[in-house]
N, C-alpha and C positions, 0 to 999 in steps of 0.2 A: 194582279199579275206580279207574280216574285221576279226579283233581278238580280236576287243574291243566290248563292248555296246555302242551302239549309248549314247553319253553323255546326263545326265542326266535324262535318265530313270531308273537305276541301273540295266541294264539289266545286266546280266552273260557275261562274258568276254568267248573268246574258249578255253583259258586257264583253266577258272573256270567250263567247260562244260569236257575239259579231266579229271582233280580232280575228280569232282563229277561222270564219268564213273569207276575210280578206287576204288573211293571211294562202289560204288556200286557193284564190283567184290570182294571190301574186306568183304562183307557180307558174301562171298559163302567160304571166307577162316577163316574168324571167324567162320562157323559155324562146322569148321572142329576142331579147336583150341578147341573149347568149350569138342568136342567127346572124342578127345584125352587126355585133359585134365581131363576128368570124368571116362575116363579108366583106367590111371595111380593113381586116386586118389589125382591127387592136389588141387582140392575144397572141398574136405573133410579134408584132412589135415591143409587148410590153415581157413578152416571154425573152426577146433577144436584148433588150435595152434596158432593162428594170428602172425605176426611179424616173421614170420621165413625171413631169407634171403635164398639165392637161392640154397651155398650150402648146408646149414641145409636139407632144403626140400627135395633135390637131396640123401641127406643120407638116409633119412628116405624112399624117398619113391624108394630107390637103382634106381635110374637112370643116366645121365649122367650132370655133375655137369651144361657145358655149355649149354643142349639144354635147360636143365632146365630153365638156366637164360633167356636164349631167348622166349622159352613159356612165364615165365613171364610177361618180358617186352614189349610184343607182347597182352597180357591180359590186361597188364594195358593203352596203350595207345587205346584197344576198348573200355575203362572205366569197366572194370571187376574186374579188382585190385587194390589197391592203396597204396600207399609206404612210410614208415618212414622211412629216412635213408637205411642201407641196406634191411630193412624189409618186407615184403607182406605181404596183407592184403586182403579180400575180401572187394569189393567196399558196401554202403550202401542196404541190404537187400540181396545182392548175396549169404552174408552163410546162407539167406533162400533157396532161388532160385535154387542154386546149390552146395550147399554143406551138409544140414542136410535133409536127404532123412526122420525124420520124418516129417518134416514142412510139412504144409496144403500148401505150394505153393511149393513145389518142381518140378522141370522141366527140371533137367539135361538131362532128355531124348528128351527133345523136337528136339535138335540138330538132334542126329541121327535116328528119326523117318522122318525128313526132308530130310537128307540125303536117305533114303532106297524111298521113296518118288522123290527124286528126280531120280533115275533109271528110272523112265518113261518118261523121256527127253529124252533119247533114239532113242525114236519113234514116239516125237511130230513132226516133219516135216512130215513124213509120214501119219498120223495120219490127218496132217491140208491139206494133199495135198487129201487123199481120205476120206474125213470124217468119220471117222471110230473111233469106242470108244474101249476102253477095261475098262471093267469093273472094280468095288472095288473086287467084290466076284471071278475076275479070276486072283487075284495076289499072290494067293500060301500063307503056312501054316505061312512063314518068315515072310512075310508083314505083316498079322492078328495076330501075337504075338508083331511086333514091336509097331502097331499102338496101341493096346489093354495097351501095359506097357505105353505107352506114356501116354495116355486120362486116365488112373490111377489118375492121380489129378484131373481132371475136377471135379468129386464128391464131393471130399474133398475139395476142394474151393467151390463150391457151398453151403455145410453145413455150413462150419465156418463161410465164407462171405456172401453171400448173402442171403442163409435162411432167415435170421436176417430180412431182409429188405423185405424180404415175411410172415407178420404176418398172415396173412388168412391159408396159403398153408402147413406152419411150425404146426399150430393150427391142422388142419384136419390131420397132419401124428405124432402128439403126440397122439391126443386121440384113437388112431390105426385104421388103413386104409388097405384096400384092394387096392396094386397098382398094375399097370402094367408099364414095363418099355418098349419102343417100342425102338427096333435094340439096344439089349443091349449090342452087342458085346461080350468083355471076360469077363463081369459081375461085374466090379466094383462099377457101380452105384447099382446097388441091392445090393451085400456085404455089402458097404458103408453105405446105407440106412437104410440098415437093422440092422445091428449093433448102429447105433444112432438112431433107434426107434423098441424098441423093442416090442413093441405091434403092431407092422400091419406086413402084409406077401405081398410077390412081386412074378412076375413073368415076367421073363425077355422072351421077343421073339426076332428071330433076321431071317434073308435067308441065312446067311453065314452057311455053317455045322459048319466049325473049331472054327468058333469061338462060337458057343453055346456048344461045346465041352468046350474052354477054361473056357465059364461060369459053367458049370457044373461042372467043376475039382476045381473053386476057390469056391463055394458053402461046395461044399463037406469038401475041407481043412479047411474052416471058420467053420465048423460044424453048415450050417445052414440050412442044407436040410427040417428042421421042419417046415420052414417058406417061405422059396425061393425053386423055379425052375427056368430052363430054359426051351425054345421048340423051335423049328428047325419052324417056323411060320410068315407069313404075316399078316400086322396089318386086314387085307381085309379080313381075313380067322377067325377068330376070333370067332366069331355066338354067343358071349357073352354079349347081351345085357343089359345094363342097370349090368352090376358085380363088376364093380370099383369104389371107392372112388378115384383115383387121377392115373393120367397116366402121365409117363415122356416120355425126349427125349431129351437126349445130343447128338450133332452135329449130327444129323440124319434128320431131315425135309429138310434141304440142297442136302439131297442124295437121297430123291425120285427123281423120275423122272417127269419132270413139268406137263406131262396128267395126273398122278397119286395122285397127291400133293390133290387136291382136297377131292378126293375119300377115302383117308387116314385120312384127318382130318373129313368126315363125320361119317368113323368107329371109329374113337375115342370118336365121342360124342354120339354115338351108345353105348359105352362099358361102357361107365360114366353112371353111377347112378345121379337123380338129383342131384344140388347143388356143384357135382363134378368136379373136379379139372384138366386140361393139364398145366402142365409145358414145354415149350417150352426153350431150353438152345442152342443157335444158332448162326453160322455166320448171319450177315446181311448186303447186299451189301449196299455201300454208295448212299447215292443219292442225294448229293452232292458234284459239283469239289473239293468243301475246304476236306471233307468228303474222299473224294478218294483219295488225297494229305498228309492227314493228319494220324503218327499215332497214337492212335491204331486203327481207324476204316478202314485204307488202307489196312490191313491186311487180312480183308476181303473180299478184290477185289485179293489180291494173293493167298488166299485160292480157288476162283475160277479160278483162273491163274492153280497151279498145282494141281486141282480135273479135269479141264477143259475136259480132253478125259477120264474120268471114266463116262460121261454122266450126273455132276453133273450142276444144274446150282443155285446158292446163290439167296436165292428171298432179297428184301428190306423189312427195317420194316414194310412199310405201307402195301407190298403183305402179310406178315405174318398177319397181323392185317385183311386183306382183309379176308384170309383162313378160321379166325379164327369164323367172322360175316359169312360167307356162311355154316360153318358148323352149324351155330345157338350157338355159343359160345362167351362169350363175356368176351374181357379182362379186368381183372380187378384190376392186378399189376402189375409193370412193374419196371424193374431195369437193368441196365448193370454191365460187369464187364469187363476189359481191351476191349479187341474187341468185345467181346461176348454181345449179346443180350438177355434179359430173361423177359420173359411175361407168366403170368398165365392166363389161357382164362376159366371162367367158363361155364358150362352145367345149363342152369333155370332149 
């Protein structure tokens, strides 16, 4: 048995081939670290206070002086923290990320949405021995609250950040627009939207019950029922032709189902008034080795990893691009943002 690389190739040693297996297990326990640490409040703490050492922290936020330090130091060698002297600090951008829950990029949830997510590992052998899916819409009230608080920023990053880079699309939902938001889940992209453009009105659809529930309750709180609904609705079911100034769609064209992919971007430019607007905000699988290797776009080959038995399948950019020309729509901006994909397809 060899334990080296063949010399001169720089191939990986088997040595370097066990590391980099642990080092891939320590993803699954960083992302426990990250939960833990967001439930205790030491990203917030350390985002408001910089420089505390570990008993400080441990005072403040009454826990136990040593596990503290261990978290810690456990944080900073995944590069999440970083240290003067006895001090912590959150690493560059982390007291966005995970510490100031107003930031346009906050994601402390991302962890534990991961986690609840991962419960369906479960019954992936099972699952790959008889091919058999279970669905998004059959994982109960807990799942569609978790996923719903997580996908909370995706809006909020798409206003701040990439609007900007969509002059066309930002244009049409200033001058007020009649949108529709397609599976809009617990409503945060219509809140959102609605609230940064106060002259157009939205209407969010979705086939989950609970979660057009949850959109209706966060409407209601925003006090913006004047302008927003929800409806319990298939984009297929619709019979609105030609009604919309601009239709969105954060991480949902991923979750049709690939006979149906089709048929859902014809009713959307069915619903489009001319000249009007799809926003597409989506995984995109790689379609390239470097691509599938690389992240952030790898990231969207493990989103189809753990969607894999809800019957999801990630199209690439060029099938979205494909979708986009068969509905008779034509793209006409195009922008990413870390893994995410975003194209506007216009209606002639």
């Amino acid at each position: 048995m060899t334990t080296d690389g063949t010399p001169g190739t720089g191939a990986p040693t088997l040595a370097d081939q066990v590391s980099r297996l642990y080092d891939l297990i320590g993803g699954y326990h960083a992302t426990h670290l990250i939960e833990i640490a967001r439930e205790l409040g030491v990203w917030e703490a350390l985002a408001r206070r910089p420089g505390l050492a570990s008993d400080a922290l441990a005072a403040e936020l009454t826990t136990d002086p040593f596990y503290t330090d261990v978290l810690c130091r456990t944080a900073f060698s995944f590069g999440l923290l970083e240290r003067k002297e006895a001090g912590w600090r959150m690493a560059p951008h982390f007291d966005q990320i995970l510490g100031d829950r107003e930031s346009s990029f906050f994601l402390a949830c991302a962890p534990r949405v991961h986690m609840v997510l991962g419960e369906d590992y479960r019954q992936y052998a099972g699952h790959f021995r008889a091919g058999t899916t279970r669905p998004y819409q059959e994982h109960g009230e807990r799942f569609m609250r978790e996923v719903a608080e997580a996908l909370k920023t995706l809006p909020r990053i798409f206003l701040d950040l990439v609007l900007p880079r969509l002059p066309g699309l930002e244009a049409r939902l200033r001058e007020g627009a009649r949108v529709l938001d397609v599976g809009c889940g617990g409503g945060w992209a219509v809140v959102q939207l609605a609230e940064r453009f106060p002259g157009s009105s939205f209407v969010g659809i979705d086939l989950e019950p609970y979660s057009v529930e949850l959109a209706r309750s966060l409407i209601a709180e925003r006090g913006l029922e004047d302008r927003c609904s929800a409806r319990l609705q298939s984009v297929d079911d619709l019979g609105e032709d030609g009604a919309y100034d601009v239709v969105t769609s954060f991480l949902v064209v991923h979750e049709i189902a690939p006979a149906l992919k089709a048929g859902a971007f014809a009713a959307v430019a069915r619903a489009l008034k001319p000249g009007g607007h799809f926003l597409i905000f989506d995984e995109a699988y790689p379609e390239t080795d470097e691509a599938l290797r690389t992240m952030p776009t790898r990231f969207a080959a493990l989103a189809q990893w753990y969607e894999l038995t809800w019957g999801n399948v990630v199209g690439t950019r060029s099938e979205l691009h494909a979708l986009c020309r068969e509905a008779g729509l034509e793209v006409t901006e195009e922008t990413g943002f870390s893994r995410f994909t975003i194209l506007v397809a216009a209606k002639p």
